[in-house]
N, CA, C and O atoms as a GROMACS GRO file, in nm:
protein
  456
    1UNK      N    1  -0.757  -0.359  -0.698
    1UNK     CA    2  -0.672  -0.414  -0.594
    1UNK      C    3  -0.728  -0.372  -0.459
    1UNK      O    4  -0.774  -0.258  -0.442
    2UNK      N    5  -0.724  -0.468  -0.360
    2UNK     CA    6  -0.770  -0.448  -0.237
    2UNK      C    7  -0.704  -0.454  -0.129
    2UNK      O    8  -0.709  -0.558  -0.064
    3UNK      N    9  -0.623  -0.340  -0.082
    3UNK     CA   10  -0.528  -0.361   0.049
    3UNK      C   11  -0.532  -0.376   0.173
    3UNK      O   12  -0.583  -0.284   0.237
    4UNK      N   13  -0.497  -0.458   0.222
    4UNK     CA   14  -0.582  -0.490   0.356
    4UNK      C   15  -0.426  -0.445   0.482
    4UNK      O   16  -0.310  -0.432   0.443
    5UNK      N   17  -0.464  -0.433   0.604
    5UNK     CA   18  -0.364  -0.384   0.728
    5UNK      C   19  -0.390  -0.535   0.812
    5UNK      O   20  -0.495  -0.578   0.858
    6UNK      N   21  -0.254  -0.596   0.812
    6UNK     CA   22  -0.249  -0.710   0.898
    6UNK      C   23  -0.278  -0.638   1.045
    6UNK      O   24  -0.232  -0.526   1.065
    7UNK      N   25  -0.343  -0.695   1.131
    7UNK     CA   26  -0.392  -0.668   1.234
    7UNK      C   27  -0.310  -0.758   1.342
    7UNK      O   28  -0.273  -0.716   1.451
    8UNK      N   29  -0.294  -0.862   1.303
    8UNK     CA   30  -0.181  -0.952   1.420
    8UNK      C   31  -0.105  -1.039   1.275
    8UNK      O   32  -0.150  -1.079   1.167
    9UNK      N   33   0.028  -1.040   1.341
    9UNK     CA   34   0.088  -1.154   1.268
    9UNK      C   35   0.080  -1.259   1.249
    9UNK      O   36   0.086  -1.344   1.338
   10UNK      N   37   0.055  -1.296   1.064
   10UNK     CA   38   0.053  -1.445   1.059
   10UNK      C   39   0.120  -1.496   0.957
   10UNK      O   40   0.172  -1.437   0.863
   11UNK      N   41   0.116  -1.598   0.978
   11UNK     CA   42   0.210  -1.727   0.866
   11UNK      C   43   0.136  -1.750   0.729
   11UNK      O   44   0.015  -1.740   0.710
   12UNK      N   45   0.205  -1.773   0.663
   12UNK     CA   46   0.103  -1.757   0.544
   12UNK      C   47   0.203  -1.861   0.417
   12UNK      O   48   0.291  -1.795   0.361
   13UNK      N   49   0.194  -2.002   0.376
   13UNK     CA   50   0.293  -2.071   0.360
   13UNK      C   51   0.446  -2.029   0.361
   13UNK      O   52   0.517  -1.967   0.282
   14UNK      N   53   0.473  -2.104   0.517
   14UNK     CA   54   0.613  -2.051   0.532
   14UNK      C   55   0.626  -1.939   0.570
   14UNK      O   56   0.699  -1.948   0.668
   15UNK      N   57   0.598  -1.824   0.552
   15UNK     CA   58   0.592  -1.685   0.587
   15UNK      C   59   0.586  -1.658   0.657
   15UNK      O   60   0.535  -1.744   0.728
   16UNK      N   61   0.618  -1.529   0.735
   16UNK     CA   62   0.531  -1.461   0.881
   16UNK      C   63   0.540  -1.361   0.787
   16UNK      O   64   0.629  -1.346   0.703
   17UNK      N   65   0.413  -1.272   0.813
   17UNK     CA   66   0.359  -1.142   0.792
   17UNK      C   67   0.298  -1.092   0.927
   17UNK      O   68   0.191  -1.118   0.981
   18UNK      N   69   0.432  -0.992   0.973
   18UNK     CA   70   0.400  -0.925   1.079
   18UNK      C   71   0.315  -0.812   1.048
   18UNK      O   72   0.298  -0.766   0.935
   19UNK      N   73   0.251  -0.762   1.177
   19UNK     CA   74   0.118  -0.712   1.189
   19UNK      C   75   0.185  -0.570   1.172
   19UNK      O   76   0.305  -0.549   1.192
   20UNK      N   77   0.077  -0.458   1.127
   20UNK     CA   78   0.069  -0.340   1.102
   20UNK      C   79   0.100  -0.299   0.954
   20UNK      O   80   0.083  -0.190   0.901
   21UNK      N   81   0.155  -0.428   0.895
   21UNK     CA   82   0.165  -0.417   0.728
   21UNK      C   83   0.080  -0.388   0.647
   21UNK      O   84  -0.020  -0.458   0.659
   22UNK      N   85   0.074  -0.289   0.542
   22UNK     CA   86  -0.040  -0.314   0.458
   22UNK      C   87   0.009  -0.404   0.334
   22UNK      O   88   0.124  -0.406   0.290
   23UNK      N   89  -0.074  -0.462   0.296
   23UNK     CA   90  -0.048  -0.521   0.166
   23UNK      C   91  -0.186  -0.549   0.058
   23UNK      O   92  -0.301  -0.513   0.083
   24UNK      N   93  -0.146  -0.614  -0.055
   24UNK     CA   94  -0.230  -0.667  -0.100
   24UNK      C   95  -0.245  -0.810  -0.137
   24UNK      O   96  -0.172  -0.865  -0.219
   25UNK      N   97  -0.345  -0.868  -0.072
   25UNK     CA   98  -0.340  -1.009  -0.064
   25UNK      C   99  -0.446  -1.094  -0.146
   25UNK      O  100  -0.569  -1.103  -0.143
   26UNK      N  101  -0.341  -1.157  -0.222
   26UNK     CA  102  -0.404  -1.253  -0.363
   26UNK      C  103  -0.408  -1.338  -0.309
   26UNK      O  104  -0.315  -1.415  -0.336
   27UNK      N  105  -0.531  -1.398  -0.176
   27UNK     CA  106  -0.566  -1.500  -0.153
   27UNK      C  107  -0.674  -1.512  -0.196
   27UNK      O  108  -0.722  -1.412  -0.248
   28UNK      N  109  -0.753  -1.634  -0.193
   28UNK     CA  110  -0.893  -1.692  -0.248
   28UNK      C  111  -0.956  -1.602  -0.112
   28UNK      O  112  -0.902  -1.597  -0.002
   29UNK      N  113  -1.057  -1.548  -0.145
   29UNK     CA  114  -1.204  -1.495  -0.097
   29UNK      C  115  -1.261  -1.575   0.051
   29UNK      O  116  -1.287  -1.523   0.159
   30UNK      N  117  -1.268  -1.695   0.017
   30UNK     CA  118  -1.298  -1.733   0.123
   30UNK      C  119  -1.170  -1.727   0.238
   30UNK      O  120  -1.238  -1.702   0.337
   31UNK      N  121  -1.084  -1.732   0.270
   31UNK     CA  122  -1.020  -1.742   0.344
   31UNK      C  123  -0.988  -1.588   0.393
   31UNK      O  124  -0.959  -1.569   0.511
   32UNK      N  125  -0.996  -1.459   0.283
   32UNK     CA  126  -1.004  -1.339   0.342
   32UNK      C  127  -1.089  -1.325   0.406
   32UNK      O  128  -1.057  -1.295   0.521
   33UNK      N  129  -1.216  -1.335   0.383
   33UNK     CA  130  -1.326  -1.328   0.441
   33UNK      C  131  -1.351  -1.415   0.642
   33UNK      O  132  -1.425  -1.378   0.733
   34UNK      N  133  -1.265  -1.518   0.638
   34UNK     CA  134  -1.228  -1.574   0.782
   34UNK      C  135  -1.149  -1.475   0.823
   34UNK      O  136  -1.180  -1.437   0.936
   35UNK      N  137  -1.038  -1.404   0.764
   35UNK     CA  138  -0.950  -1.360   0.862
   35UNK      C  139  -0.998  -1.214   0.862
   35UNK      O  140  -0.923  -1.131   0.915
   36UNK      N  141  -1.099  -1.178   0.815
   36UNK     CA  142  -1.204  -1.038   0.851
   36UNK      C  143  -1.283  -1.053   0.943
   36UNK      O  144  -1.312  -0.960   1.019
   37UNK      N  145  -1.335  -1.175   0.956
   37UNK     CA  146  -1.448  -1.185   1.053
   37UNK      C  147  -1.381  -1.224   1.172
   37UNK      O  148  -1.419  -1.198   1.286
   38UNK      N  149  -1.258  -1.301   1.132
   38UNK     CA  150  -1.160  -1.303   1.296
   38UNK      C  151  -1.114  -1.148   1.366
   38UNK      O  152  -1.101  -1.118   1.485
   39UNK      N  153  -1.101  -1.089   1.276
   39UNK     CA  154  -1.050  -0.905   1.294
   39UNK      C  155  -0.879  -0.965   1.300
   39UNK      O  156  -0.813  -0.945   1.402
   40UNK      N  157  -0.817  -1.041   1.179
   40UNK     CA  158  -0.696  -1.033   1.179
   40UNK      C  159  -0.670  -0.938   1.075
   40UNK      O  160  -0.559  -0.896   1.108
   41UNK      N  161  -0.703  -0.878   0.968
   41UNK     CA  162  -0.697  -0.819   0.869
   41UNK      C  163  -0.802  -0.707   0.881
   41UNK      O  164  -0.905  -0.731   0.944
   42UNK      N  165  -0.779  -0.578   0.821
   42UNK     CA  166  -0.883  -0.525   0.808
   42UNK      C  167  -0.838  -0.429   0.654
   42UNK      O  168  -0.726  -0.389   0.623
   43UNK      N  169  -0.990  -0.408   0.564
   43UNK     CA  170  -0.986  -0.346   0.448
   43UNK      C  171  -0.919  -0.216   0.448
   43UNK      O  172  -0.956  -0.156   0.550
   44UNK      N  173  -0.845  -0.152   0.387
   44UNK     CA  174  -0.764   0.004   0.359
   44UNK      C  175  -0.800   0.018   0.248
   44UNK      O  176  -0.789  -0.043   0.141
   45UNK      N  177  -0.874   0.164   0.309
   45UNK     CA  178  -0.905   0.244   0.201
   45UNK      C  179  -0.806   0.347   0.124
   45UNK      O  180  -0.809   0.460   0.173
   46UNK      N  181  -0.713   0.328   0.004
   46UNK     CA  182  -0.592   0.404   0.006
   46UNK      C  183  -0.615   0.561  -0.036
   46UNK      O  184  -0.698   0.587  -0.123
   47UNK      N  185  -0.562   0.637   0.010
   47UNK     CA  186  -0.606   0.786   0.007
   47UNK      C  187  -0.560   0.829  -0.092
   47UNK      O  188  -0.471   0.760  -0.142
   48UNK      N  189  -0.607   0.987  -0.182
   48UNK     CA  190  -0.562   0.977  -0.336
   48UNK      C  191  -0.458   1.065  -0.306
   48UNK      O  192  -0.434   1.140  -0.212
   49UNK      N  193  -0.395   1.033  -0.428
   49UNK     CA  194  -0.286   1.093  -0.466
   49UNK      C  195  -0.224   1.249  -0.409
   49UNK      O  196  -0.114   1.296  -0.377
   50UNK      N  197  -0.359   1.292  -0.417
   50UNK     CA  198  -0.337   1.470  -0.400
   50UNK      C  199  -0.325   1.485  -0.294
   50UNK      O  200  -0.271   1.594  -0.275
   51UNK      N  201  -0.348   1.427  -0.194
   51UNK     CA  202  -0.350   1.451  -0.007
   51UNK      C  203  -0.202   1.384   0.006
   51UNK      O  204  -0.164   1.369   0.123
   52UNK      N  205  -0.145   1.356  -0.059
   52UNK     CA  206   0.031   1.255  -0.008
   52UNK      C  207   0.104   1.386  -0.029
   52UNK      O  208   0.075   1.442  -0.134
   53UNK      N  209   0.174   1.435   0.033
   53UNK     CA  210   0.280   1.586   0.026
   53UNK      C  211   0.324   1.562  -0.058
   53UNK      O  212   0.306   1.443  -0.086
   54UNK      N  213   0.387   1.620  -0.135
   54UNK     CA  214   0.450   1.663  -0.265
   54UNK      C  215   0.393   1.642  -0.351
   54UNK      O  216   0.420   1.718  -0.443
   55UNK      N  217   0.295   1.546  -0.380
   55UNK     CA  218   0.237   1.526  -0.478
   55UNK      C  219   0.149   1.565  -0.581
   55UNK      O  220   0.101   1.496  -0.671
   56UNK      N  221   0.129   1.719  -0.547
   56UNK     CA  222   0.033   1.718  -0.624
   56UNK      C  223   0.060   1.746  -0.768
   56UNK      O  224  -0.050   1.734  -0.823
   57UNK      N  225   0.159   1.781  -0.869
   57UNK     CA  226   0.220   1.743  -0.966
   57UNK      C  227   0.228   1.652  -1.006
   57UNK      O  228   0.198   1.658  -1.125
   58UNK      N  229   0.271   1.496  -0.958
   58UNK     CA  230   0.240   1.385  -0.992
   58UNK      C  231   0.087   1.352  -0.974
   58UNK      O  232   0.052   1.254  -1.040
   59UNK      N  233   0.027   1.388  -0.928
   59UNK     CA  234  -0.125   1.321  -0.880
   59UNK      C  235  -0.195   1.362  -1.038
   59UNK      O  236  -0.271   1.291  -1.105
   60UNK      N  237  -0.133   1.525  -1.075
   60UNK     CA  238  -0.229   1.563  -1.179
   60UNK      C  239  -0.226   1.469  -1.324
   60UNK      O  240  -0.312   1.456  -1.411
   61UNK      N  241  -0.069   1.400  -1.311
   61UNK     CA  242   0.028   1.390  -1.449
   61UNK      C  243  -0.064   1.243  -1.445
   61UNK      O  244  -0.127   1.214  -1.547
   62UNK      N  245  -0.069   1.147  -1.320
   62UNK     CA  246  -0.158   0.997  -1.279
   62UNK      C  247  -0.256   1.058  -1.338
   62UNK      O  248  -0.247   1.016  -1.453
   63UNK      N  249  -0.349   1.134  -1.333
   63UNK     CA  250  -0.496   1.154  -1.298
   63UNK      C  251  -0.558   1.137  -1.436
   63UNK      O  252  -0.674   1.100  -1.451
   64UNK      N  253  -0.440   1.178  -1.578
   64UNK     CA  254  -0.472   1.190  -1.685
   64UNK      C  255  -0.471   1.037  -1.747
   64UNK      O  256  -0.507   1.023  -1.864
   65UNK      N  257  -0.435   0.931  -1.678
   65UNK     CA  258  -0.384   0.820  -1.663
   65UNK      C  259  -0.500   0.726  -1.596
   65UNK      O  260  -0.508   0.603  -1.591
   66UNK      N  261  -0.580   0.822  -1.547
   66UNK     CA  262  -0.663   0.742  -1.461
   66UNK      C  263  -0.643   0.636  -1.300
   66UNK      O  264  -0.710   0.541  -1.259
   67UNK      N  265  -0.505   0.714  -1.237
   67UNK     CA  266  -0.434   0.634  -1.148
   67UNK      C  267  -0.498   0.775  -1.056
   67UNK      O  268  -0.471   0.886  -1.100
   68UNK      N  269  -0.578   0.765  -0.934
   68UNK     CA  270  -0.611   0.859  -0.874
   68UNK      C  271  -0.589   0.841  -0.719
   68UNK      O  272  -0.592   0.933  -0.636
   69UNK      N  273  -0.567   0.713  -0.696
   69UNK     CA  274  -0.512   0.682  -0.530
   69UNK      C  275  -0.349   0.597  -0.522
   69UNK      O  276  -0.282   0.543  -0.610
   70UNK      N  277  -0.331   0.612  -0.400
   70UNK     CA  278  -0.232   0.531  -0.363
   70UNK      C  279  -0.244   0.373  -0.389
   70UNK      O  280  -0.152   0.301  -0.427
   71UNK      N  281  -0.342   0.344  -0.368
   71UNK     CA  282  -0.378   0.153  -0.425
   71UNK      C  283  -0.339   0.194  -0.588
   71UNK      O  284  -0.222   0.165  -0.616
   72UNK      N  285  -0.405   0.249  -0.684
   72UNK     CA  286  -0.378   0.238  -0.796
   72UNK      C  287  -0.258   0.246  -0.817
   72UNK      O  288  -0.216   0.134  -0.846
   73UNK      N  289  -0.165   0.335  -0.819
   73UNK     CA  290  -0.044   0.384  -0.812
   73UNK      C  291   0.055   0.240  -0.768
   73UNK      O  292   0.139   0.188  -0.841
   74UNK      N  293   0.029   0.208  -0.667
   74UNK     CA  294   0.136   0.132  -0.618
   74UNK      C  295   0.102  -0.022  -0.700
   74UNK      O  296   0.198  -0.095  -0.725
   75UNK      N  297  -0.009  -0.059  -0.732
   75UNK     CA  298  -0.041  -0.165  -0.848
   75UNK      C  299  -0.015  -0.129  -0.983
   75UNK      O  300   0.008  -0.222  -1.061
   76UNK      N  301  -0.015  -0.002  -1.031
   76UNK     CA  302   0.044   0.009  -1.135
   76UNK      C  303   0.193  -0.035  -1.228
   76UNK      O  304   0.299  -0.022  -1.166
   77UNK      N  305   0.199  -0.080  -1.357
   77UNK     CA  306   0.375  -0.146  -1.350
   77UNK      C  307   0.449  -0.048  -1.357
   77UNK      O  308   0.452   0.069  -1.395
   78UNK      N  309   0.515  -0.135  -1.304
   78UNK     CA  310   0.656   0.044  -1.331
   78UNK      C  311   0.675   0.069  -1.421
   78UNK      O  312   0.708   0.188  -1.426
   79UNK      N  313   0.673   0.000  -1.557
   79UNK     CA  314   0.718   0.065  -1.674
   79UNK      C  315   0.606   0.175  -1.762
   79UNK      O  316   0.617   0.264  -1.847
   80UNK      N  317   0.502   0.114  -1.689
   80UNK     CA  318   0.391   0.272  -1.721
   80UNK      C  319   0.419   0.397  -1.611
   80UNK      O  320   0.410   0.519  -1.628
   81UNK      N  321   0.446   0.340  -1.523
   81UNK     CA  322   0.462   0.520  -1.425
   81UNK      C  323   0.633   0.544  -1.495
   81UNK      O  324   0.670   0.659  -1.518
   82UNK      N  325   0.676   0.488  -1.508
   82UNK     CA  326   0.826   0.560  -1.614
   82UNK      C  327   0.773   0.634  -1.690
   82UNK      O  328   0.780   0.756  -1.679
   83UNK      N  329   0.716   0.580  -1.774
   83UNK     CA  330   0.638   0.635  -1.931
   83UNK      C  331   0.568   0.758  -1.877
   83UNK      O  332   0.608   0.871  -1.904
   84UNK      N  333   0.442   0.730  -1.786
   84UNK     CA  334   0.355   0.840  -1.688
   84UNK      C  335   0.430   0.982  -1.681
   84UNK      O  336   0.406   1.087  -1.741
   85UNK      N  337   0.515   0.954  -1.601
   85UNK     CA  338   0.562   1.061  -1.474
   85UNK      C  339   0.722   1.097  -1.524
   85UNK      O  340   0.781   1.190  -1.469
   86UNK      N  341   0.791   1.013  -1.639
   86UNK     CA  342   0.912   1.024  -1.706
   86UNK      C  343   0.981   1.079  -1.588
   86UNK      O  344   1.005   1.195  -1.554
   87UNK      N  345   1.010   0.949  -1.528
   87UNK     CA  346   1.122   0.916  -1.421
   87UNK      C  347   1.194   0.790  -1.466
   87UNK      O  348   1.152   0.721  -1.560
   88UNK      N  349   1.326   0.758  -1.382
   88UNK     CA  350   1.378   0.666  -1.430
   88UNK      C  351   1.316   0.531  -1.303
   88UNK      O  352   1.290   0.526  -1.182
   89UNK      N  353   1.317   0.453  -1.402
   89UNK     CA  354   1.272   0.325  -1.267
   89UNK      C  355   1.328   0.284  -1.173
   89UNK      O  356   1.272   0.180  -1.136
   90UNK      N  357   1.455   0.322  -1.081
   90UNK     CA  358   1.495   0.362  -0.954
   90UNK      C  359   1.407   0.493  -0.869
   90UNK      O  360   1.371   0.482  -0.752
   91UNK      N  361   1.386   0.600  -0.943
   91UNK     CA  362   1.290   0.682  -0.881
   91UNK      C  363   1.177   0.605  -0.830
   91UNK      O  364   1.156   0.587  -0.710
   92UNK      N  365   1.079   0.545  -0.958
   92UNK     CA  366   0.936   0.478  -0.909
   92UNK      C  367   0.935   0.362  -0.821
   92UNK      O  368   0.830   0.309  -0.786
   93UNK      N  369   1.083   0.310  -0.776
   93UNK     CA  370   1.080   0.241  -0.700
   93UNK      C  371   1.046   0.313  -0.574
   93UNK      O  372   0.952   0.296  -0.496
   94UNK      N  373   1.151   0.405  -0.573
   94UNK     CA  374   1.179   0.448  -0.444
   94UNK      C  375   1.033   0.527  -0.382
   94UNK      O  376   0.998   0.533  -0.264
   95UNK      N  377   0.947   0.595  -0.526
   95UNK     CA  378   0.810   0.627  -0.521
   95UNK      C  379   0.703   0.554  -0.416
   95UNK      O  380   0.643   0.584  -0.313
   96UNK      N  381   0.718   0.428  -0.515
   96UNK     CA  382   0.615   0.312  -0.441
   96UNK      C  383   0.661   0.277  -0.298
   96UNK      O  384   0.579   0.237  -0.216
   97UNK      N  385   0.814   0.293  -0.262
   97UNK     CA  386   0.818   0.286  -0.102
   97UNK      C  387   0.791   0.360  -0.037
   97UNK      O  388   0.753   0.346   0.079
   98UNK      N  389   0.809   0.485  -0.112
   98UNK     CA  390   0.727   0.621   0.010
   98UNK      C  391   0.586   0.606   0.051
   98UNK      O  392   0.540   0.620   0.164
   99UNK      N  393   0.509   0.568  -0.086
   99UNK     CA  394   0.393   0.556  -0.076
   99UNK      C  395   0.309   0.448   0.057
   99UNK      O  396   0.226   0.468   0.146
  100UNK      N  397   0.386   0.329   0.005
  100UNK     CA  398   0.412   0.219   0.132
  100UNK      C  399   0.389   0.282   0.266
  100UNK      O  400   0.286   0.266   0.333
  101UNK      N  401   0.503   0.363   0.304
  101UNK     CA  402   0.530   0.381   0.383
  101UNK      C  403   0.457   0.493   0.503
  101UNK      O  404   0.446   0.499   0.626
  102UNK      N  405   0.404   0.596   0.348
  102UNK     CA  406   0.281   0.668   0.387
  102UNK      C  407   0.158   0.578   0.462
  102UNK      O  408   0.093   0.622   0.557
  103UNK      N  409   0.138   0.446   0.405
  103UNK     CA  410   0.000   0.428   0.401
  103UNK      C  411   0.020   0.358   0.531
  103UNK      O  412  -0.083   0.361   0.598
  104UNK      N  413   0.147   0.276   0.605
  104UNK     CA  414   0.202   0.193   0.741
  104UNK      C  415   0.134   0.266   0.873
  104UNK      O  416   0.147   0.388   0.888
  105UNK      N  417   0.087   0.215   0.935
  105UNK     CA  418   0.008   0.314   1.078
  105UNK      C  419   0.156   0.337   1.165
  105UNK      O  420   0.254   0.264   1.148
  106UNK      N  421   0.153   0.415   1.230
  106UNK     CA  422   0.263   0.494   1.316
  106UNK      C  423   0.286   0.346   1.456
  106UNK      O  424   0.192   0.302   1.524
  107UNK      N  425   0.380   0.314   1.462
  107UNK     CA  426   0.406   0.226   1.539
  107UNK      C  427   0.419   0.315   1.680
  107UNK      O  428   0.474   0.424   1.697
  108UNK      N  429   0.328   0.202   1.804
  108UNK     CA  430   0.401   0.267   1.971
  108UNK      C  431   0.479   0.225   1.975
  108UNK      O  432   0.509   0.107   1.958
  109UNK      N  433   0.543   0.321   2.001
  109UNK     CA  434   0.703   0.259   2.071
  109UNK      C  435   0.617   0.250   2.253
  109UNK      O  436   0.683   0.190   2.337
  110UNK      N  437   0.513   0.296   2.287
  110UNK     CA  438   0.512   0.330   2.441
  110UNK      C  439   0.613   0.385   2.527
  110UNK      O  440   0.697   0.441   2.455
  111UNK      N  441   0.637   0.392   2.624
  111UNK     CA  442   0.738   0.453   2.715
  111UNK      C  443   0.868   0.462   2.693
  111UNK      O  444   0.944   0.557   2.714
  112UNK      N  445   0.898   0.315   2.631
  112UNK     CA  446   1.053   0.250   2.664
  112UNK      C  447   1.102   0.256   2.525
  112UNK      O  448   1.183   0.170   2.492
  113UNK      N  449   1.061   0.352   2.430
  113UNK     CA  450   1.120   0.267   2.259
  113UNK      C  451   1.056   0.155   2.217
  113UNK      O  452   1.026   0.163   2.098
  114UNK      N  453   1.020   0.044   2.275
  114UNK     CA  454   1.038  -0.093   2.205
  114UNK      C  455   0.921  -0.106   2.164
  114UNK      O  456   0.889  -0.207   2.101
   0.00000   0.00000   0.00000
């Protein structure tokens, strides 16, 4: 899986995908490849497991699993990190949003908040 950081917001059928998101985007190749060379998107490299705070207990329990970064982890199904990490699947939800949320760049507010 390849996660890319929207760089400006765009539409994407019907959609807006506002900028600073990471995601992973199951578009055809060629069209990633335009919105790289435009610099609307750019590639994220997801950091492993063991550098995310708390984690390093879970990172070891993944590792035996062969799940060693945050991209793996958060592509993984939930019903294997249940099985994995023997949590209930409200936890690994709430998991994969931290993780998310880890990987989001720090928004400016600049001067004023906004």
């Amino acid at each position: 899986m390849t996660l890319y950081r929207i760089l400006r917001s765009l539409n994407h059928g019907g959609r807006r995908i506002e900028r600073d998101q990471v995601l992973s985007l199951n578009w055809d190749q060629p069209r990633l490849d335009k919105l790289l060379k435009l610099g609307l998107i750019a590639r994220v490299s997801p950091p492993p497991l063991t550098e995310l705070p708390g984690w390093k207990a879970r990172a070891k329990k993944l590792a035996a699993h062969d799940i060693t970064d945050a991209g793996q982890f958060l592509e993984t199904d939930d019903a294997l990190l249940v099985k994995h990490l023997r949590n209930r699947p409200d936890t690994i939800k709430r998991l994969k949003t931290e993780v998310t949320r880890w990987m989001q760049p720090e928004r400016d507010k600049g001067c004023c908040g906004g």
